[in-house]
C-alpha positions in Angstrom: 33.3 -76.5 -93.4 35.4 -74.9 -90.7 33.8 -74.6 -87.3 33.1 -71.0 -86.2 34.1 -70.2 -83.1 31.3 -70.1 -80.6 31.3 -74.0 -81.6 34.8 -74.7 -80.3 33.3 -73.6 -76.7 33.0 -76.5 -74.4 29.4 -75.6 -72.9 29.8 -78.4 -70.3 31.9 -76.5 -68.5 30.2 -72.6 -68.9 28.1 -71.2 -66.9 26.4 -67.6 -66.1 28.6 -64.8 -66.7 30.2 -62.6 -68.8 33.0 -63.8 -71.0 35.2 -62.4 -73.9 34.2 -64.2 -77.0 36.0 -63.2 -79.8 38.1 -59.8 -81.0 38.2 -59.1 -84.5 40.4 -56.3 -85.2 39.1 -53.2 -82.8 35.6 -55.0 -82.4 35.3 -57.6 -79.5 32.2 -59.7 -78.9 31.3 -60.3 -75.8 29.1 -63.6 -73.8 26.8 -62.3 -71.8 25.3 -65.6 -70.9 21.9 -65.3 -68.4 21.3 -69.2 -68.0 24.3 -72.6 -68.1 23.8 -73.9 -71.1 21.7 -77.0 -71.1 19.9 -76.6 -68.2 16.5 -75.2 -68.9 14.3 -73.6 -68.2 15.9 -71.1 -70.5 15.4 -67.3 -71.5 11.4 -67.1 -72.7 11.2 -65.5 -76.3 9.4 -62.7 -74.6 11.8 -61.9 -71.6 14.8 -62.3 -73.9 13.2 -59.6 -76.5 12.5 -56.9 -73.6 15.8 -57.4 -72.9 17.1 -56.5 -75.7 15.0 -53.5 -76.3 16.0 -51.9 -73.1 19.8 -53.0 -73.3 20.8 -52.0 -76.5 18.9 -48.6 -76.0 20.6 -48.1 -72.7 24.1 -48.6 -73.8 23.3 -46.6 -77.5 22.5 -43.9 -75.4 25.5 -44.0 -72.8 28.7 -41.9 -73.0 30.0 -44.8 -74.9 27.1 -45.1 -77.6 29.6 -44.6 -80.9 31.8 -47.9 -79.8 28.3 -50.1 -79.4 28.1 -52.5 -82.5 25.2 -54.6 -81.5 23.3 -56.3 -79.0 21.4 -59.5 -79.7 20.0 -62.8 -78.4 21.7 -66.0 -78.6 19.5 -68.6 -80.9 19.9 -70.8 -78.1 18.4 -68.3 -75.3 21.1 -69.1 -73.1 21.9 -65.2 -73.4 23.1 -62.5 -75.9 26.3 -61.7 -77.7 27.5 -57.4 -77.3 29.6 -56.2 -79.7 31.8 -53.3 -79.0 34.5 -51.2 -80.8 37.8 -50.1 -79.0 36.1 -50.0 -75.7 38.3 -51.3 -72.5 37.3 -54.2 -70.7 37.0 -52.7 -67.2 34.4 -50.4 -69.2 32.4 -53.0 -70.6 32.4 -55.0 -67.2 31.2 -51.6 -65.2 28.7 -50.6 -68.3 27.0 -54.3 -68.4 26.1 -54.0 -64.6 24.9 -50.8 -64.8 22.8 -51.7 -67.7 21.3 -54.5 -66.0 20.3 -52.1 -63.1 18.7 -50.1 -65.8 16.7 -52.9 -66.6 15.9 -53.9 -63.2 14.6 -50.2 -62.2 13.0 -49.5 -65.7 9.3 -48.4 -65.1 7.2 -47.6 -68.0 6.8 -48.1 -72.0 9.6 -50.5 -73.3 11.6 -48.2 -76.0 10.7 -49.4 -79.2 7.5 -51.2 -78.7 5.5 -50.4 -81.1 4.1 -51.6 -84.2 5.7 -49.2 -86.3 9.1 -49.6 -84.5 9.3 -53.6 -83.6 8.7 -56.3 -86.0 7.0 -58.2 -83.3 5.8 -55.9 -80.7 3.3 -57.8 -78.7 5.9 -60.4 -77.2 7.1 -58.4 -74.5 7.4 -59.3 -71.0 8.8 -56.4 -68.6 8.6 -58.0 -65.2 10.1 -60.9 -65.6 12.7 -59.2 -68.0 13.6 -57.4 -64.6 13.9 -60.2 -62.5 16.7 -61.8 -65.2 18.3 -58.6 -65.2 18.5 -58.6 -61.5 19.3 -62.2 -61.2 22.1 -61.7 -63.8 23.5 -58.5 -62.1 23.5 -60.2 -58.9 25.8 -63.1 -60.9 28.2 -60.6 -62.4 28.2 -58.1 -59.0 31.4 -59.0 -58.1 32.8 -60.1 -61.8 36.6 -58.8 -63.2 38.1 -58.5 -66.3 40.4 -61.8 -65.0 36.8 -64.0 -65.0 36.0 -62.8 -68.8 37.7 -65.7 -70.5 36.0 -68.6 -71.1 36.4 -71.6 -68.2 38.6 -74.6 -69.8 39.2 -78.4 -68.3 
């Protein structure tokens, strides 16, 4: 089988940040990678879900909400993949950071966090989803389009 492409990474070498994946077409995927791979403690199940609840309804309800595809963990919980559509990467660098201070000043329920609306609803964790957030936006404070490829040997 041919190797897909998040294989042909070498995660020696990555570390926390955001990075351009892949673009397909108009759709890019982006890295968006919380903790270097390999080097746990990583992301807890909980943390990485609240995460995910309050990104992905942050940035589906920004001026930019039609070019958001997705928003999802990485299986490895090293971080999440976010999936745009024609959206510039200045934009997605500026909308990330203010996402994660979203996150990191979010006070009340967690959108979607409900039996009815989450298929696992009891695993969330909101204060240390904020103190990732706010490690993470401290990481990518000063990040530029130029740092969104991928580091290479």
């Amino acid at each position: 089988m041919k190797r897909i492409a998040s294989f042909e990474i070498d995660h020696d070498l990555l570390t926390e940040g955001l990075y351009t994946s892949r673009v397909d077409g108009d759709i890019t995927t982006y890295d968006l990678r919380f903790i270097r791979p390999n080097t746990p403690p990583f992301l807890p199940n909980a943390t990485m879900h609240t995460i995910e609840h309050l990104f992905a309804t942050y940035v589906r309800n920004s001026a930019y909400a039609e070019q958001i595809i997705y928003f999802g963990p990485m299986g490895c919980r090293t971080g999440f993949y976010f999936l745009v559509r024609n959206l510039a990467p200045q934009t997605v660098v500026e909308l990330v950071g203010e996402t994660l201070r979203f996150i990191v000043d979010f006070e009340g329920v967690i959108p979607g966090s409900t039996a009815v609306e989450c298929g696992n609803y009891r695993e969330h964790d909101l204060p240390s989803a904020k103190a990732e957030a706010a490690r993470m936006s401290a990481v990518l404070s000063d990040w530029t389009t130029a740092r969104l490829t991928y580091p290479h040997a």
